[in-house]
N, C-alpha and C positions, 0 to 999 in steps of 0.2 A: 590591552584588550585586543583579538583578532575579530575586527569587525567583519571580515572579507569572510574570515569560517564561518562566522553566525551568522551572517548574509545568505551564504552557501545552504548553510543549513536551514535557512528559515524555506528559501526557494522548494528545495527537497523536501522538507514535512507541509509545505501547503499543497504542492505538487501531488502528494498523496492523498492528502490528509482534507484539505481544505472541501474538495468535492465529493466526497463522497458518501457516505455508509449502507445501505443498500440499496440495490438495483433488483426490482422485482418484476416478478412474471406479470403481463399483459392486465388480465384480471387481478382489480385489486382483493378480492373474498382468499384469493389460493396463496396472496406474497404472505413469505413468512420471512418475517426483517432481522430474527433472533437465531443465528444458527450457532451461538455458544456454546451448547451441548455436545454440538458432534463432536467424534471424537478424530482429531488431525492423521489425517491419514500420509501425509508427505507435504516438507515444506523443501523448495529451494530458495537460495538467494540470490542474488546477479552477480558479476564478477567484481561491483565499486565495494560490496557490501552492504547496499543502501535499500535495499527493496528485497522482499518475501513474497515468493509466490506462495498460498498455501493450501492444500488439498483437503479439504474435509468430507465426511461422510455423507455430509449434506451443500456446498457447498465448496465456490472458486473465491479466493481471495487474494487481493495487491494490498501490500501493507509495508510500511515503513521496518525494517529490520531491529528484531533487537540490540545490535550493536548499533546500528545508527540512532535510533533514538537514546542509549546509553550517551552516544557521543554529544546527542544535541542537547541532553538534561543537564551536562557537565559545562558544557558552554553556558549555558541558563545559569548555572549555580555560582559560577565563576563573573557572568555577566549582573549576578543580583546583589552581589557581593566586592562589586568592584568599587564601588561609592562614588564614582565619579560626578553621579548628575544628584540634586538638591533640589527639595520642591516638586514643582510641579513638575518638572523630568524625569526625576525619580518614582513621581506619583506614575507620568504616561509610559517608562517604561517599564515598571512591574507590571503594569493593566496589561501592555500590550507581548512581553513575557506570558505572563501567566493566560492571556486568551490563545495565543498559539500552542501554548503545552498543552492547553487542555483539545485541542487538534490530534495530537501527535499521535494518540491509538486509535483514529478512524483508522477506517478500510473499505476499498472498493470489491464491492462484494455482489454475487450474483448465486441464487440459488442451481444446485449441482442439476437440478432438470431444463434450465432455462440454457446450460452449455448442449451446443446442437455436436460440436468437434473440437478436438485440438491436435493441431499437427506442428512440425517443425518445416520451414519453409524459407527458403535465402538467408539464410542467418537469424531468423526467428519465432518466436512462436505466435500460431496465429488461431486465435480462438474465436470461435464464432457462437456467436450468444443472441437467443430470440430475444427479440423483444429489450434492447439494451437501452438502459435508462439514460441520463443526464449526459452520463461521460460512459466511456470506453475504455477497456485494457488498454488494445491499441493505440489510446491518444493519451495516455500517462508517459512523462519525456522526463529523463534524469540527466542532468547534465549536456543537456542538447542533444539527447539519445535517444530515441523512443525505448517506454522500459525494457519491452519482453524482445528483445534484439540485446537486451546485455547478459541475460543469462548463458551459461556456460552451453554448450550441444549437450554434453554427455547426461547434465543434471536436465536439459529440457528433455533429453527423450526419455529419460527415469521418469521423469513428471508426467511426460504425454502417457507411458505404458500404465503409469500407477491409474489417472484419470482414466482410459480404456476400461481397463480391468474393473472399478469401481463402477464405470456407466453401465457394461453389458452384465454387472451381476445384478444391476436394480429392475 
């Protein structure tokens, strides 16, 4: 069993995962917590492959990558499957398994009017967002990294241009 990767990994999907799901505008009558419909306008990922930035029509969203949560359900299945623990260990590790996987498809998310800017700035991207709830872009850390400092330049400024282009046509 690599305990040290499902360690890794658990840090990384609660780092996401754990705090979040929406971050709503000021007034709560105007938050809207549902922007599943929009239709994704540009996603990039960092350079570990662990984190998604994603652009929708209606909103900004940080989300665990599909390839890393592929990586961490595979740890999971390989960890459920391992038969090492018996009882009541076996009982506290599938609870506590199965409470984190049901984490892994949050996302911090903020509606696309509540982003005032985003630009690329010493190595990252710096988003500024009214009214920001619980947590922040800026204070999501992978790896000892803060996230939006591990995206690539070229994919942040494709990202800042696409967000631009979708702000000044609303």
């Amino acid at each position: 069993m690599k305990r040290t990767a499902l360690v890794n990994s658990l840090i990384v999907a609660v780092a996401v995962a754990g705090f979040s799901t929406a971050a709503c505008s000021k007034k709560k009558e105007e938050a809207k917590t549902d922007w599943s419909d929009a239709e994704t306008v540009m996603v990039i990922t960092n350079r570990t492959g662990e984190i998604d930035l994603v652009l929708s029509e209606e909103s900004l969203a940080m989300k665990l990558s599909d390839q890393k949560l592929e990586e961490i359900e595979s740890e999971f299945e390989d960890e459920r499957e391992s038969g090492d623990e018996t009882g009541l260990a076996a009982d506290f590790k599938t609870f506590v398994l199965d409470s984190v996987e049901k984490m892994l498809n949050q996302q911090l998310i903020y509606p696309l009017d509540a982003i005032n800017a985003m630009n690329w700035q010493d190595g990252e991207i710096v988003i500024d967002v009214e009214g920001e709830g619980f947590i922040s872009f800026s204070e999501v850390s992978v790896d000892g990294d803060m996230a939006l400092e591990t995206f690539r330049e070229e994919d942040a400024l494709a990202f800042i241009a696409a967000f631009e282009k979708l702000k000044n046509a609303r």
